[in-house]
Structure formats: C-alpha cells, structure tokens
Phi, psi and omega in degrees: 000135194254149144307173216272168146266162183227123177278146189305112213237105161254042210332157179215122190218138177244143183201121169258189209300314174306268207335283165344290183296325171307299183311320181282303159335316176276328158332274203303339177275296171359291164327283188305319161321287152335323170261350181290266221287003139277327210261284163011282201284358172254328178301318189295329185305299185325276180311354158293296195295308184292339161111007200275001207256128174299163175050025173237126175254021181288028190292156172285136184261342199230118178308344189282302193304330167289329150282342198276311174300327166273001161310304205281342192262003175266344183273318185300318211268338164303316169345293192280323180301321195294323205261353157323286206314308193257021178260327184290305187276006170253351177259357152305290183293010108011242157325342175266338153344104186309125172319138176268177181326144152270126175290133179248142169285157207273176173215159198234074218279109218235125176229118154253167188248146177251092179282152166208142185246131183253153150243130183237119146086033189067011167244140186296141164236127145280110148234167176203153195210163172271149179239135164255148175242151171239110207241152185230120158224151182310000000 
C-alpha cells in the first residue's frame, strides 16, 4: 500500500480584524440557527408521539414508548444546552477582544513667517512671527 499523494494546498487569504471578528459572530449565529431546528425536531417528535402532530399517525400505543421517547428528547435537549453553553462562552471571548490600534492621522507641519505692518499717528510698525499650520490628513 503507497501513501495517498496530498497536493500542495497553499491557500493565501487576508482578512482584517473587523472581517475576523464578524465571521466569528456569524459562526455562533449559525450555530444557534442549527440549534433552533433541532430543539424544532424534537418538539415535533413530542407532538408526533402523543398524537398532536398534523398528518401523523405515530402516537405511542404504551406509557413505556412515551418514556422512552421523552428520555430520547431530554438527552437530546442536554445536548443542546451543553453546546448553548460553550456558544456562550465563545461569544463571550468575542467580546472580550480587546480593541485594535486607532489609526492616527498623520499631521503635517507647515512653518512660515508672518509680517505684518501697522500704521499709528503716521508711524509705521513692523513685526514678524513665525506661524506653525497643522494640517491632519486622513
């Protein structure tokens, strides 16, 4: 027997941190999505066996087949609570993701000199000052 070959698979994907965090959000809703129509398919199991379920004819003939069947719809629904549970707690470590870096804008620093000439009573005044401009761009 030869080994299988496994071709070389070098996926390249970029995602940045918002994407990342979104993905992890839509997981966990799926999930839960997933679990509604389980917790769904067990009610109809109920309402099948006790006879409530439209168009079924599977009602339980026996107090044993009506234990038996809620036995099978309590393991399933521990089930689900246990995966409730760790749902909980990935969307907890969610949320507890720290914020990443705030991008700073860069700032641009412009120095120039400014004169300005006065006149009072006919005599002139001369100053100059240095002007710094701060300019931010995005």
């Amino acid at each position: 027997m030869s080994f299988p070959n496994i071709p070389n698979v070098t996926p390249s994907i970029n995602l940045s941190r918002n994407d990342v965090i979104n993905l992890l959000l839509a997981s966990i809703a799926f999930e839960e999505l997933g679990l509604a129509h389980i917790i769904n398919a067990e009610a109809e199991k109920i309402q099948a066996v006790v006879g409530t379920l439209p168009n079924s004819d599977l009602a339980a003939t026996s107090i044993d087949e009506l234990l038996s069947i809620n036995k099978s719809v309590n393991d399933v629904l521990k089930t689900v609570i246990k995966k409730e549970m760790l749902l909980q707690f990935k969307l907890e470590d969610i949320l507890n993701i720290p914020p990443g870096p705030t991008p700073q804008p860069e700032i641009e620093i412009f120095e120039n000199t400014a004169t300005v000439t006065a006149f009072f009573d006919g005599v002139g005044v001369t100053d100059s000052d240095n002007a710094f401009y701060h300019i931010l761009v995005a």
